[in-house]
Backbone as numpy.savetxt, mean C-alpha at the origin, in Angstrom:
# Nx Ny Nz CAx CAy CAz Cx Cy Cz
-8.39 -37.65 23.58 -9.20 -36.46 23.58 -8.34 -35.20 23.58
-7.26 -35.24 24.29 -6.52 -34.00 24.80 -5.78 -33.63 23.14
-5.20 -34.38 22.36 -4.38 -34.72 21.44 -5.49 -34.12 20.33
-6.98 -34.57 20.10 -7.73 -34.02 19.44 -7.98 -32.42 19.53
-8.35 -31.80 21.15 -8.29 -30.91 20.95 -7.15 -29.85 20.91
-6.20 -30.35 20.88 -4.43 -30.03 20.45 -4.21 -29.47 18.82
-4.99 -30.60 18.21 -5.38 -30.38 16.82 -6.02 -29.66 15.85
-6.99 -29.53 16.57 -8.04 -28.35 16.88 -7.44 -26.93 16.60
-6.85 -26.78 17.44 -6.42 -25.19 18.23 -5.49 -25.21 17.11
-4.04 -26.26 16.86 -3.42 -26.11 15.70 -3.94 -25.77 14.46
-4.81 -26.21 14.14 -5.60 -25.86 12.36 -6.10 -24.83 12.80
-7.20 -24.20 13.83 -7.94 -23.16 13.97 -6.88 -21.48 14.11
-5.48 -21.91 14.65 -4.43 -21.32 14.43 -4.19 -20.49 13.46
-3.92 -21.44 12.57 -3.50 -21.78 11.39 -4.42 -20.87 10.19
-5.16 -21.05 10.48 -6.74 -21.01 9.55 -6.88 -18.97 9.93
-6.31 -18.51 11.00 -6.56 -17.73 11.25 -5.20 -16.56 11.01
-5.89 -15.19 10.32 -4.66 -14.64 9.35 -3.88 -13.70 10.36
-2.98 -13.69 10.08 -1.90 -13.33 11.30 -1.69 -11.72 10.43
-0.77 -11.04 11.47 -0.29 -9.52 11.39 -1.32 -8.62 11.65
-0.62 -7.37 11.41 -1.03 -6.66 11.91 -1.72 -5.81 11.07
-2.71 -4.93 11.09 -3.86 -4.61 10.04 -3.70 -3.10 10.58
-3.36 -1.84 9.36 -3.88 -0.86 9.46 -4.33 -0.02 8.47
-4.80 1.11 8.98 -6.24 1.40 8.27 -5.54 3.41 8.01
-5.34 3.72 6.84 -5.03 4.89 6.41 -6.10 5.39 5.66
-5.85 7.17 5.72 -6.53 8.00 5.06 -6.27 9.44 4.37
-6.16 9.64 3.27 -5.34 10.57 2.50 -5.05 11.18 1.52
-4.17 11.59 1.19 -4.22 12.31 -0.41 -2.82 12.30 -1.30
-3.51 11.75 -2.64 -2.35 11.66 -3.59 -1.96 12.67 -4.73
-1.28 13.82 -4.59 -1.16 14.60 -5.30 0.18 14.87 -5.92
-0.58 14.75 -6.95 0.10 14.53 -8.49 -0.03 15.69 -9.84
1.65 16.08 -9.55 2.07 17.37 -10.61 2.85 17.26 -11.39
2.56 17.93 -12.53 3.72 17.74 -13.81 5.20 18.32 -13.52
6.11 18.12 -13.07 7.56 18.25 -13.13 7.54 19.46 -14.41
7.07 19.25 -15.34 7.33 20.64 -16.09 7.10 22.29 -15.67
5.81 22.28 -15.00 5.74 23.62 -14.93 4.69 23.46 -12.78
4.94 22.11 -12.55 4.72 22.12 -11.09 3.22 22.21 -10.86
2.18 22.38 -11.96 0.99 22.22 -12.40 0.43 21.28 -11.32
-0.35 21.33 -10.49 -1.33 20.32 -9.89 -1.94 19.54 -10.85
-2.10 18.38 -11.22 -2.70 17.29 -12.53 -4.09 17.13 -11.88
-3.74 16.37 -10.19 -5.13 15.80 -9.35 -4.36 15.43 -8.31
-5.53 15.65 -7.54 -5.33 15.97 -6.07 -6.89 14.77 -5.53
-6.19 13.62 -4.99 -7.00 12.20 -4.75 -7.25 12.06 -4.05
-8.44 11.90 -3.09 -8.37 11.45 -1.96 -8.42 9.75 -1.77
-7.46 9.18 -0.77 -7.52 7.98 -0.80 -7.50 7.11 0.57
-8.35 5.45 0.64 -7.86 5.10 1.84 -7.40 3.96 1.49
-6.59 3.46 2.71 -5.92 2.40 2.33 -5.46 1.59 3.68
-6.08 -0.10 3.40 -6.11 -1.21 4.52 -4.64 -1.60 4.52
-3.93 -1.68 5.01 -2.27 -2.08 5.02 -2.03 -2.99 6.14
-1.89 -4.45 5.79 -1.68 -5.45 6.60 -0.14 -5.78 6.55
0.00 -6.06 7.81 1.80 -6.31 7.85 2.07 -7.80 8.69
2.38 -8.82 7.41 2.00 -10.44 8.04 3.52 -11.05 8.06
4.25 -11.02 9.22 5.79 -11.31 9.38 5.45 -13.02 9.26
4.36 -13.75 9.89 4.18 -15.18 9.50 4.26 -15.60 8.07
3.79 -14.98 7.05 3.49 -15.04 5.55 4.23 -14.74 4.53
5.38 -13.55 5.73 6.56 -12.89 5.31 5.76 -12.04 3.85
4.55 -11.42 3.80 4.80 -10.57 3.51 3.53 -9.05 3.64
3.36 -8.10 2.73 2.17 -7.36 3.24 1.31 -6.74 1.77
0.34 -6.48 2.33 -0.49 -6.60 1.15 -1.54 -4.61 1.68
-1.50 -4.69 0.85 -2.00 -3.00 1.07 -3.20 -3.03 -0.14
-4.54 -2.94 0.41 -5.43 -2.35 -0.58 -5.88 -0.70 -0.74
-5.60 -0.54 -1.58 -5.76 1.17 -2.04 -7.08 1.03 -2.92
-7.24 2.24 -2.05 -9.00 2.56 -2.70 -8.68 4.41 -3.00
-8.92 4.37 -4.43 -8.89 6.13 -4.78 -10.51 6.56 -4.76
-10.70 7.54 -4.34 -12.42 7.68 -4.15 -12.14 9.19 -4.71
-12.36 8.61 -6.14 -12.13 10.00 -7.66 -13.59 10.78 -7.21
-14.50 10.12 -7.20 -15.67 10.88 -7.29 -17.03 9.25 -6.40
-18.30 10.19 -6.01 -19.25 9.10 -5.87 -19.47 7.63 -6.20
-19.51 7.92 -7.80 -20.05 6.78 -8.18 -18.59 6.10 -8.84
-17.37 7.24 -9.17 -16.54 6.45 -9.81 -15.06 6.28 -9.12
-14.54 5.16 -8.70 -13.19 5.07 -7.31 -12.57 3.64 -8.53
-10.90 3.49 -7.88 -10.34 2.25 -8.39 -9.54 1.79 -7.13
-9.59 0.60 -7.15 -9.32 -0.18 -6.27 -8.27 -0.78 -6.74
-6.93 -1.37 -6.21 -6.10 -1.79 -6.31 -5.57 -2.48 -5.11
-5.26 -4.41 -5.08 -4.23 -4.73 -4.64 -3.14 -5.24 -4.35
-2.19 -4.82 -3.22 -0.71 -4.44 -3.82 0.09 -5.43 -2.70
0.88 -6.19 -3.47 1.33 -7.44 -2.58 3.03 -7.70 -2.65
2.93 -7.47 -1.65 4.65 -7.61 -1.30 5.52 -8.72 -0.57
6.09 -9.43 -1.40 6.10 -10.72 -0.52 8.20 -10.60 -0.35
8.79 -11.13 0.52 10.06 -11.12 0.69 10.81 -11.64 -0.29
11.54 -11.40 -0.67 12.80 -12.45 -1.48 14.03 -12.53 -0.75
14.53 -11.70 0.33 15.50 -11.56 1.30 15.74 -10.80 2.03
15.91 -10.99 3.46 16.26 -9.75 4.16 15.15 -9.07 3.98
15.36 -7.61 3.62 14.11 -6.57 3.91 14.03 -5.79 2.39
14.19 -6.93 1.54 14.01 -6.81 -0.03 12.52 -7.78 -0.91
11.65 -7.21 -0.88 10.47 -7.34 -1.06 10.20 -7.59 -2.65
9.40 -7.94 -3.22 8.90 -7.91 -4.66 7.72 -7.35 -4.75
7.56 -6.24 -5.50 5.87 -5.88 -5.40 5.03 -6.33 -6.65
4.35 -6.68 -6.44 3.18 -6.92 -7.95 1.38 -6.87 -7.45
0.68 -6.02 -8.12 -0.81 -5.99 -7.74 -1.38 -7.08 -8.89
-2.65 -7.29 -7.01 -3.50 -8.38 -8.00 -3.68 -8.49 -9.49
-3.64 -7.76 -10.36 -4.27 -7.74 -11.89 -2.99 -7.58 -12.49
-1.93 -8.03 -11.95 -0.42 -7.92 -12.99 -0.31 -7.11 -13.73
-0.67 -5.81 -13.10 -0.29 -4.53 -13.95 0.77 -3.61 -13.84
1.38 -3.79 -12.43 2.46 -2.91 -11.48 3.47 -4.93 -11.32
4.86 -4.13 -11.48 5.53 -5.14 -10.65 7.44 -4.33 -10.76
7.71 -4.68 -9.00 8.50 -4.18 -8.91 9.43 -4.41 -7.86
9.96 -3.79 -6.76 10.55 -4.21 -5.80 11.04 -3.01 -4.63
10.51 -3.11 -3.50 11.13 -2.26 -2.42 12.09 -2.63 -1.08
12.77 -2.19 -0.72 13.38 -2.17 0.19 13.25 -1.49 1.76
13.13 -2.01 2.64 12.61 -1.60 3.87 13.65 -1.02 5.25
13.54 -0.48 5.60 14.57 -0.07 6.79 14.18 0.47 8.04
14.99 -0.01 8.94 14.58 0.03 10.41 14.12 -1.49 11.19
13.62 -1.39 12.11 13.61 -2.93 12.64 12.61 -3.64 12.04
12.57 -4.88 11.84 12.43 -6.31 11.23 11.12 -5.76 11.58
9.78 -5.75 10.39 8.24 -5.71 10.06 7.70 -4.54 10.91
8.68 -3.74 12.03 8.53 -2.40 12.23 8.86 -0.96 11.45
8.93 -1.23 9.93 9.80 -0.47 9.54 9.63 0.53 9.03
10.70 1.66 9.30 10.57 3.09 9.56 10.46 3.83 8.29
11.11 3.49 7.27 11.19 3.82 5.97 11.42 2.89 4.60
11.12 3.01 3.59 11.48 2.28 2.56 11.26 2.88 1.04
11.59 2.42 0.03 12.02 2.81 -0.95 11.39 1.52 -1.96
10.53 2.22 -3.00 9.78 1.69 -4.03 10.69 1.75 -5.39
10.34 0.71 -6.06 10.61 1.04 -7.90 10.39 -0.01 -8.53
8.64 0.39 -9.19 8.13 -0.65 -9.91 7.56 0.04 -11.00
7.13 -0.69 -12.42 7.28 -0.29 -13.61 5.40 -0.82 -13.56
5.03 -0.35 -14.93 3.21 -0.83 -14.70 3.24 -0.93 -16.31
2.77 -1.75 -16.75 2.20 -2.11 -17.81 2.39 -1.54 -19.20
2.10 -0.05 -19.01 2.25 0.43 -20.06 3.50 0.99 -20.11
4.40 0.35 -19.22 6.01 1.39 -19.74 6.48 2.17 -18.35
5.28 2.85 -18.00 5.71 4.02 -17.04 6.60 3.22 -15.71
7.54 4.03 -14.95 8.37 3.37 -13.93 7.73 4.49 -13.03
7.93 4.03 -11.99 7.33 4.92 -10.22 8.93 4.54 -9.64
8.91 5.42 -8.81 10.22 5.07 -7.50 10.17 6.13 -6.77
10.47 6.02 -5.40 10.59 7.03 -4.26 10.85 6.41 -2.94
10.28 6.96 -2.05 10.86 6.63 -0.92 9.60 6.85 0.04
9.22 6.02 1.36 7.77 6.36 1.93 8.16 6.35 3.18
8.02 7.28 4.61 8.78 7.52 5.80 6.99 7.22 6.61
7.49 6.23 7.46 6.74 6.23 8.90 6.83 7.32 9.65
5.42 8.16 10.16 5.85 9.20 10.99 4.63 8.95 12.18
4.62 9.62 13.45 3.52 9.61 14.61 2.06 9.38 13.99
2.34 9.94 12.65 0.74 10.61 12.44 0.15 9.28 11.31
1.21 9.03 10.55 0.88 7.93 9.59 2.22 8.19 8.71
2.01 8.18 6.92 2.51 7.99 5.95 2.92 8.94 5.57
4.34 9.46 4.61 4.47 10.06 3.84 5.20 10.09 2.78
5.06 10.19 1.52 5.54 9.27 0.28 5.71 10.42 -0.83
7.02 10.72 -1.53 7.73 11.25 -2.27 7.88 10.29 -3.71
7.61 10.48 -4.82 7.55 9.64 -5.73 8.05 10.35 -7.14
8.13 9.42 -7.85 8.26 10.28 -9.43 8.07 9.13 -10.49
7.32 9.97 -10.95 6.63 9.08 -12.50 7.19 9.55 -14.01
8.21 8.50 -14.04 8.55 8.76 -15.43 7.41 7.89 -17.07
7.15 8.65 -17.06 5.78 7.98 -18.25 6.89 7.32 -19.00
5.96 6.39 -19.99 6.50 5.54 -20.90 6.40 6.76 -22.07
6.17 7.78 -22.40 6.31 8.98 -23.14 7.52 9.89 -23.26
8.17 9.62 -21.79 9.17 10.72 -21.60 8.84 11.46 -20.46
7.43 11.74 -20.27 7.34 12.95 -19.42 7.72 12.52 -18.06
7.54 13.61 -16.93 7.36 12.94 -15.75 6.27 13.80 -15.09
6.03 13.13 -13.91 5.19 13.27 -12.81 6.06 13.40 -11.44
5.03 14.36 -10.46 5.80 14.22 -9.29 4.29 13.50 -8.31
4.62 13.17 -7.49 3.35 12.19 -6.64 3.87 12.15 -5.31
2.79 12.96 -4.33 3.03 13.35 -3.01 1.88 13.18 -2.37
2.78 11.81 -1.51 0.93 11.08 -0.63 1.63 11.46 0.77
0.33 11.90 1.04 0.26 12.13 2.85 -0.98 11.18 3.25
-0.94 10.04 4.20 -1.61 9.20 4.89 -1.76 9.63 6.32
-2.59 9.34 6.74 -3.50 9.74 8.52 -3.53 8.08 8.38
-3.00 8.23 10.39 -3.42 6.84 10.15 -5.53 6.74 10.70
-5.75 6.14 10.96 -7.63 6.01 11.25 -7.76 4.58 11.65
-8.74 4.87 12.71 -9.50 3.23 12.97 -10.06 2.43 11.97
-10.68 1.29 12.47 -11.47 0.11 11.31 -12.89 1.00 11.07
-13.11 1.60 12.19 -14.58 2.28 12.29 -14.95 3.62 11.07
-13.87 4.38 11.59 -13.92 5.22 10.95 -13.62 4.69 9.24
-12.88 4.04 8.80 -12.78 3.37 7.01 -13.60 2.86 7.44
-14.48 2.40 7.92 -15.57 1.72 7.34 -16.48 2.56 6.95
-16.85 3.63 7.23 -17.40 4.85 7.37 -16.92 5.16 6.04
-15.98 5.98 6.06 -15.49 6.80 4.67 -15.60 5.88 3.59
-15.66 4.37 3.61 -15.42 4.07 2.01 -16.95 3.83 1.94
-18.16 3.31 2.79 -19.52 3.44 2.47 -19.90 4.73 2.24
-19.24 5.63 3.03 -19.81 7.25 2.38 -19.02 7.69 0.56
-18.37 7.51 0.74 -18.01 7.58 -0.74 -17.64 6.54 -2.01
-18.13 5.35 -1.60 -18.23 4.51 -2.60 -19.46 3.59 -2.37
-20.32 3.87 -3.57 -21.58 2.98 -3.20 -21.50 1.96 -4.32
């Protein structure tokens, strides 16, 4: 009996998804490097799970463009060594690789550079701060041009995203 419910607790363990889950809220603003032009200014939230069992973390981003029209994306980072990650989103459109720094799945800062589908490359750097996120980027289009892309994240409860993405995405 004891051995059964030993077994139990092992699979029910098991079965049950480990790390740590947080919940951001924010804005992605994005300007042309040519003349510093505001392009769009996004508001976005975003679930960011950090699973050291699974070795790796998975971040869903939700852009909430307008009411009826938002894109969802998600973004999965799994280890290849050390605190050298591979990124690729669900729909194999982004794939790339970041690097993390500071202590082991606590980490303070890191550095992106992944390419998406049509050519364009992203890279920057994203700093943990008291308050949440903050992320420095640059978008070189598959055209030539570039982009500059400056996200500021709040971090927020489960309550509150649950809130903001039923209020603005129906």
């Amino acid at each position: 009996m004891i051995r059964i419910l030993l077994l139990l607790l092992v699979v029910s363990c098991a079965s049950q998804p480990h790390g740590e889950v947080e919940y951001y809220s924010g804005t992605s603003l994005i300007r042309s490097t040519h003349n510093n032009k505001v392009l769009a200014k996004i508001p976005v939230l975003m679930r960011r799970t950090v699973d050291p069992f699974a070795k790796k973390i998975l971040e869903e981003i939700i852009q909430l463009q307008s009411r009826n029209k938002h894109n969802e994306t998600l973004i999965s980072y799994e280890i290849i060594q050390g605190n050298h990650f591979a990124i690729q989103d669900e729909a194999r459109l982004i794939r790339g690789h970041a690097y993390f720094h500071g202590p082991d799945w606590k980490w303070t800062h890191w550095t992106v550079h992944f390419s998406q589908i049509d050519g364009s490359v992203i890279q920057g750097k994203v700093e943990r701060t008291k308050e949440g996120l903050i992320a420095t980027k640059s978008m070189t289009k598959s055209n030539g041009g570039t982009l500059s892309i400056e996200e500021n994240f709040t971090e927020i409860d489960l309550t509150t995203f649950k809130e903001m993405k039923k209020k603005k995405i129906k």
